[in-house]
N, C-alpha and C positions, 0 to 999 in steps of 0.2 A: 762544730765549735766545741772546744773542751773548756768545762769548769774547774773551778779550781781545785773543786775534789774531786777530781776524774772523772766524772760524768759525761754524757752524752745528754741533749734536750731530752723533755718528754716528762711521762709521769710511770710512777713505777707502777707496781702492781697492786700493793698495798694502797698505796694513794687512789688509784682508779677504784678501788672497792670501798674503799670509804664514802668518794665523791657519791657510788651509786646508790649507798646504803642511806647517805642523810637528803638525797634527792626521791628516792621509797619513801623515806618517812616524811619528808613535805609534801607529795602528792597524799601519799594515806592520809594524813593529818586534812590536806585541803577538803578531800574527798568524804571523810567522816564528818567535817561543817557543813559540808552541802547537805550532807544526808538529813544530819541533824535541824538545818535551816529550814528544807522541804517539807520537812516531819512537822514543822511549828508553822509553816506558811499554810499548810493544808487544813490543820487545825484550827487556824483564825479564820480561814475562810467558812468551814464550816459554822462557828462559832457567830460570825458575822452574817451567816443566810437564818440560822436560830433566832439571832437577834431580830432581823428583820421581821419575821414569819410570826415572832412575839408582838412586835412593836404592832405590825399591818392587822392584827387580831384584835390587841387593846383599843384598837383608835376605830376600826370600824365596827366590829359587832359589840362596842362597849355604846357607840353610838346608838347601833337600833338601839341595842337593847334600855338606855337611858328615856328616848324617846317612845319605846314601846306602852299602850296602855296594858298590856297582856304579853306573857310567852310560854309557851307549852312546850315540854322536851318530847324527843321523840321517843318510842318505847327503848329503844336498847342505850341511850344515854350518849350518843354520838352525834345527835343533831340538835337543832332548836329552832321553832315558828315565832317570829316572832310581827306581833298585829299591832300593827296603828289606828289609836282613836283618837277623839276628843281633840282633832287641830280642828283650830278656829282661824276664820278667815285673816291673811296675812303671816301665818306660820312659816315657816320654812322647814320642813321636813325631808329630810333624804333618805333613802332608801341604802343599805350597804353597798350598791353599785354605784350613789349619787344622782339615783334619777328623785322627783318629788313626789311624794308619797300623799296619799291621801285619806280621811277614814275606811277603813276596812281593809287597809290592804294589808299585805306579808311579805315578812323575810324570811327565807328558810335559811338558818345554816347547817351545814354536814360534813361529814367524812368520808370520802372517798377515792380508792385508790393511792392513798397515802397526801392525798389533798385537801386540804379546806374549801368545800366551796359555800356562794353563797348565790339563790337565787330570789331575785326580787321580781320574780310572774314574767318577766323581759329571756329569762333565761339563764343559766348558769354559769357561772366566772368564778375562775380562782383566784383565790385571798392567800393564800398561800400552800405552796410546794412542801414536799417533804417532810409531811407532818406525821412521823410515827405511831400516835395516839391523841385522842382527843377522848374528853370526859363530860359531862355536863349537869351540872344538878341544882339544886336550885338552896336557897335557904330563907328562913323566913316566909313570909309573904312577899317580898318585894326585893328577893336577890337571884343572882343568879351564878352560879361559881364555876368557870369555865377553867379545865386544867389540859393545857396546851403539850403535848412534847414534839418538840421537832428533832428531826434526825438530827445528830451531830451534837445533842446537848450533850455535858462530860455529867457521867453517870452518879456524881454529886448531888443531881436532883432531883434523883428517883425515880417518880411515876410523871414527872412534870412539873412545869413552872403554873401554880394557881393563879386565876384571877378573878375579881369580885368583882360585880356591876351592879346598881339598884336600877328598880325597875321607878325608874325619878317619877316618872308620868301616872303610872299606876299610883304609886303610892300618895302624889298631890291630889289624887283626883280622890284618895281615901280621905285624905284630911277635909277636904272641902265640903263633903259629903258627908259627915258622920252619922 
């Protein structure tokens, strides 16, 4: 069939290289959002195991440690004992694994193999994964200032995210007694 300007169907040559050149540039174009989406999906994820690994630290050795009447770091500043006194009958004390605690016993926390562990005399379980560095020192009489880094934190935080615990029990038991 002839058109009216003498043509034959079809597309010319020009036209086919156009078609392929803005069908390149929407794959390239799709292809550099994936890239870029993957880039930002991987880094929340990590960001989000950081988080956890932060959170799982605060809540349980913030516990011994509140509860503790005593804690003693270990020589090189990467663990901490931490001993329970002075429960009186009807206390509820747990242990950082949840089990009940009783006078004299311990928490150990540490560093190992890039993991937080913590063991309560039952045996050792991890608190959390992927912990790049871990710090621990104390202040005062009655603190204790744990600086956590977990892999994947964004390098905005330096040596780590600090956190402060008093030693609650210790310190009531100073007040009562003076």
């Amino acid at each position: 069939m002839r058109h009216s300007l003498g043509r034959t169907g079809g597309f010319s040559l020009i036209e086919l290289m156009i078609a392929i050149t803005l069908g390149l540039v929407l794959v390239l174009g799709t292809a550099s959002f994936y890239s870029t989406l993957k880039g930002t999906i991987l880094s929340t994820q990590q960001l989000e195991m950081a988080q956890e690994s932060l959170r799982t630290t605060a809540m349980l050795m913030g516990r011994s440690l509140r509860q503790a009447s005593s804690a003693t770091l270990d020589a090189d500043g990467k663990g901490i004992t931490v001993t329970y006194g002075d429960i009186q009958a009807g206390d509820t004390v747990l242990s950082c694994l949840g089990r009940a605690r009783n006078n004299g016993d311990q928490d150990h926390f540490y560093l190992e193999n890039q993991q937080l562990l913590c063991n309560d005399g039952a045996g050792a379980q991890i608190m959390a994964p992927n912990i790049a560095d871990l710090t621990i020192s104390t202040f005062g009489s009655y603190g204790v200032q744990v600086t956590l880094k977990p892999d994947g934190l964004p390098s905005s935080f330096g040596s780590g995210i600090p956190m402060r615990f008093a030693l609650r029990q210790k310190y009531l038991k100073s007040q009562s007694n003076p």
